[in-house]
C-alpha positions in Angstrom: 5.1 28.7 -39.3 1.9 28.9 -41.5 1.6 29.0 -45.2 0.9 32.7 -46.5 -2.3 30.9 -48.6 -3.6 29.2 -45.8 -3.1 32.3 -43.2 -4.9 34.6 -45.8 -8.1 32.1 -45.9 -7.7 32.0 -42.0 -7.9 35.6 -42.2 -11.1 35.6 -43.9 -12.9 32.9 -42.0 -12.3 34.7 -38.5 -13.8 37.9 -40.2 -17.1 36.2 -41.8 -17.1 34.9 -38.0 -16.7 38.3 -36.7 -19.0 39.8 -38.9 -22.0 37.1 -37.9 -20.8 37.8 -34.4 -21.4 41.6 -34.5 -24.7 41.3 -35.9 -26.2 38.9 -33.2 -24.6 41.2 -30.6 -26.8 44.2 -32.4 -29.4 41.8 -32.6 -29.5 41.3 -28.4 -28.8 44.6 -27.5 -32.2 45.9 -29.6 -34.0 42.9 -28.0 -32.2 43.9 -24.2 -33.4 47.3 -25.0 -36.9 45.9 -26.2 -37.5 44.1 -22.8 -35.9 46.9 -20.4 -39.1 49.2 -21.9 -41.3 46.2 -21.0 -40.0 46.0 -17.9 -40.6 49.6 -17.0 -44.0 50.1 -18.1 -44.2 46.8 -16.5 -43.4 48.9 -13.3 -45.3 51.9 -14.5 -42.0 54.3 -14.5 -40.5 55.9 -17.4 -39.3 53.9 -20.1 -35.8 55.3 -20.1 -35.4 54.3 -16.8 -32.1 52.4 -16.0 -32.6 48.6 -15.5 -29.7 47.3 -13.5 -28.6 43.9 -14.5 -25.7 42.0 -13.4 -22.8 41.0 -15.4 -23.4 37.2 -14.2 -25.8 35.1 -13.2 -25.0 33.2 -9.6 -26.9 30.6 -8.5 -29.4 30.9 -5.2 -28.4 28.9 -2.3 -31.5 27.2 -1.5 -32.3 24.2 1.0 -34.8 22.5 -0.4 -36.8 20.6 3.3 -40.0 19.0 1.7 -41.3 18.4 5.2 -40.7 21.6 6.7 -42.3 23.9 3.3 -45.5 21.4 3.5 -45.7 22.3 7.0 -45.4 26.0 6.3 -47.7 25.3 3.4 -50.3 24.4 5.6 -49.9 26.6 8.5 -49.5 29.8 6.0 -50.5 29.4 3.2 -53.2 32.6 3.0 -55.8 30.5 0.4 -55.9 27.8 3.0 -57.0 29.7 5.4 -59.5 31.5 3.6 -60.7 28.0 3.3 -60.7 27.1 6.8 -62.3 30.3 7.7 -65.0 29.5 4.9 -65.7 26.0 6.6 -66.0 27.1 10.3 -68.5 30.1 9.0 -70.5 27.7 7.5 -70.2 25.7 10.6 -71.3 28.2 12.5 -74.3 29.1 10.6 -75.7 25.3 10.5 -75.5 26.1 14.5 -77.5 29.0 14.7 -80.4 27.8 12.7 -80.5 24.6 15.1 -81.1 26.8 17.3 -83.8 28.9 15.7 -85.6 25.7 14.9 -86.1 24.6 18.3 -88.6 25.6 20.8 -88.3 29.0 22.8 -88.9 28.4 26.8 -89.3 31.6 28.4 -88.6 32.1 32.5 -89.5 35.5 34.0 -91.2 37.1 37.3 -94.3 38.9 37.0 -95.0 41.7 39.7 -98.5 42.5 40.8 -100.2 44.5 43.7 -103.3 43.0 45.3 -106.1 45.3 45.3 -108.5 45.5 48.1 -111.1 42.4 47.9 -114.7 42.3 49.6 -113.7 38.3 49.3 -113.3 37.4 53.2 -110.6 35.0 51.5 -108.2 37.7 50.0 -109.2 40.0 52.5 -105.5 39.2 54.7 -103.7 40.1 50.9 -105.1 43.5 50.4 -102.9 45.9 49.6 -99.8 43.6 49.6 -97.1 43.2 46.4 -97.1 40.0 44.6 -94.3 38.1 43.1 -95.4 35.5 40.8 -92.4 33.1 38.5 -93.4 32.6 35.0 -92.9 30.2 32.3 -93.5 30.4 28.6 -93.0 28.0 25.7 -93.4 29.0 22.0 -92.7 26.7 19.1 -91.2 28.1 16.2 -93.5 28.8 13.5 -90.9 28.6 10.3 -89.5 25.4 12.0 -89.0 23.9 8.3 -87.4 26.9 6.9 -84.6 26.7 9.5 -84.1 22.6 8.9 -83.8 23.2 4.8 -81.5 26.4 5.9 -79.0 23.9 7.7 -79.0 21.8 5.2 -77.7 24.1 3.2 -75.1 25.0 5.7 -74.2 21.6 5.8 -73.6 21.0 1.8 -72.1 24.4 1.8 -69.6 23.4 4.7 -68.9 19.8 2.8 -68.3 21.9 -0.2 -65.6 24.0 1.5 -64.0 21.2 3.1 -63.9 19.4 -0.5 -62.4 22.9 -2.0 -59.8 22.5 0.6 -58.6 19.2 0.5 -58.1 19.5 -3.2 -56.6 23.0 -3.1 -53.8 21.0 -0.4 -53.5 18.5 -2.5 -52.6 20.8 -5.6 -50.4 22.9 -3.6 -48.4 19.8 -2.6 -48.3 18.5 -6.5 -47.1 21.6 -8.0 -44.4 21.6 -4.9 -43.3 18.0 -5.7 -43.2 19.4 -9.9 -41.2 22.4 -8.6 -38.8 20.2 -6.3 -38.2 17.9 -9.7 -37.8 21.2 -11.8 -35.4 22.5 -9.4 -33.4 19.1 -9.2 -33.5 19.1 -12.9 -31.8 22.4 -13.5 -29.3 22.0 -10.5 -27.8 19.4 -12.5 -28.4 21.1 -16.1 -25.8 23.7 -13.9 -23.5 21.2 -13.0 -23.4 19.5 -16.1 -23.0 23.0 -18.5 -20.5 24.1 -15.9 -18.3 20.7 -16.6 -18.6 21.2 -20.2 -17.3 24.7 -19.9 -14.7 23.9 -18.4 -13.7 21.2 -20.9 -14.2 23.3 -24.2 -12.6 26.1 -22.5 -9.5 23.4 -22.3 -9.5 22.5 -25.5 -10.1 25.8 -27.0 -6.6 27.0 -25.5 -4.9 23.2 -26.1 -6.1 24.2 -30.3 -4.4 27.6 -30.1 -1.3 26.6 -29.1 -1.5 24.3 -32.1 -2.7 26.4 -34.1 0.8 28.4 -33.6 2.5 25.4 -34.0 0.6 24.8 -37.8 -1.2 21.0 -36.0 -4.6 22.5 -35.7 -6.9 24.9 -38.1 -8.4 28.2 -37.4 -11.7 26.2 -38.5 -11.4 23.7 -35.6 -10.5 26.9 -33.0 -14.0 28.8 -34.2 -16.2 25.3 -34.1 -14.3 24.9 -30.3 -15.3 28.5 -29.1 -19.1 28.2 -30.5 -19.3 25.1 -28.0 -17.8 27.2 -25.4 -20.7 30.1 -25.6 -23.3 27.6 -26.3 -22.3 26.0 -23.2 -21.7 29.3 -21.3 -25.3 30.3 -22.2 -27.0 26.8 -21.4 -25.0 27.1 -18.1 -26.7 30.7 -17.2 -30.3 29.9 -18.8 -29.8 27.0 -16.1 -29.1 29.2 -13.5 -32.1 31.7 -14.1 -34.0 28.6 -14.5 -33.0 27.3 -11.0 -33.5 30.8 -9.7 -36.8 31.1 -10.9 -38.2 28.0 -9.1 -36.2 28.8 -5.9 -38.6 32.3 -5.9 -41.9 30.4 -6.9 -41.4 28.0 -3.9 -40.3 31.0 -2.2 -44.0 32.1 -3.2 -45.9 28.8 -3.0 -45.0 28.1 0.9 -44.6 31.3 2.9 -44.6 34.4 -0.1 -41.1 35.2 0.5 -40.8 34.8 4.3 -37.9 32.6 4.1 -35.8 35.5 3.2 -37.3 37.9 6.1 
């Protein structure tokens, strides 16, 4: 039902398309073959070793509990703890040199034998063993050292208490980003997905025209760009979503939710 003119410029537009089309597929597959030797040096194996990628990007399921990942934040997280452990060294330190800073009493027996006396006084001990208690009391000769010592322990235990409070608190403001960034590309998904679905409508709606001479190959190639550009937004979404599922993943428990 088309003119001969009109099917012969169709002709030609569809293979100027197909010719710009080939030479961005070339284009990818030297950058795919680019980032797959990256990748396995990345790895330190060969760099004709076989990456295996899927033919389609799926999005995670991923349950997203603020309360519980703070909790498991807090309770796992391994740089928190290293904090914790810091403070309660330095805690224990300030205690020790209290201790060497105060004065030493000593308690002990002392065991003596009672030599014969000419004394008519220790004549009835003669010969007898002795058991005498002792008491001692020494007074710590550095005494200043050990109070500037714990002082030290003190600032150094404040200091790890301050590192942790404001590690916690940037732990739980790049999970609060990450919970935004994953909200954001959940509906980048949603929204690509709908528009894929649409163009894709259209794009079948124009052929049948097209047969029918009430559309123009023109209006089919501009339809079917907007169908790939939304197919490729829809999977740059999804790795996007992916990727902050594996960084929370990493934040709160370093992949333990998938143990």
């Amino acid at each position: 039902n088309r003119e001969g003119g009109s099917g012969m410029s169709d002709v030609l537009r569809i293979q100027l398309e197909t010719a710009q089309v080939d030479n961005n597929i070339e284009s990818l597959q030297s950058k795919i073959r680019s980032e797959k030797v990256a990748f396995n040096t990345l790895l330190n194996r060969s760099t004709n070793s076989e990456v295996v990628v899927p033919p389609s990007l799926e999005k995670v399921e991923f349950a997203f509990n603020v309360s519980e990942i703070i909790q498991s934040i807090e309770s796992e997280n391994p740089l928190l703890g290293m904090l914790q452990e810091e403070e309660l060294a330095y805690e224990a330190r300030e205690e020790m040199e209290k201790k060497m800073g105060l004065p030493m009493l000593g308690i002990g027996l002392q065991y003596m034998m009672v030599n014969k006396s000419p004394t008519p006084v220790m004549e009835h001990h003669n010969g007898m063993h002795m058991v005498m208690p002792m008491v001692s009391l020494s007074l710590p000769i550095f005494r200043g050292k050990y109070k500037a010592a714990r002082k030290e322990s003190r600032l150094l235990q404040e200091s790890a208490q301050e590192k942790y409070a404001n590690t916690w608190n940037s732990l739980q403001s790049d999970l609060i980003a990450l919970k935004h960034q994953l909200d954001d590309a959940g509906r980048k998904i949603s929204l690509f997905a709908k528009q894929r679905e649409i163009a894709l409508t259209a794009y079948r709606l124009l052929v049948q025209e097209y047969v029918t001479g009430r559309s123009q190959v023109i209006d089919i190639i501009e339809i079917q760009r907007q169908l790939l550009d939304y197919q490729l937004q829809e999977a740059e979404a999804i790795a996007e979503y992916n990727t902050m599922v594996a960084a929370i993943n990493k934040l709160h428990s370093f992949n333990n939710a998938n143990e």
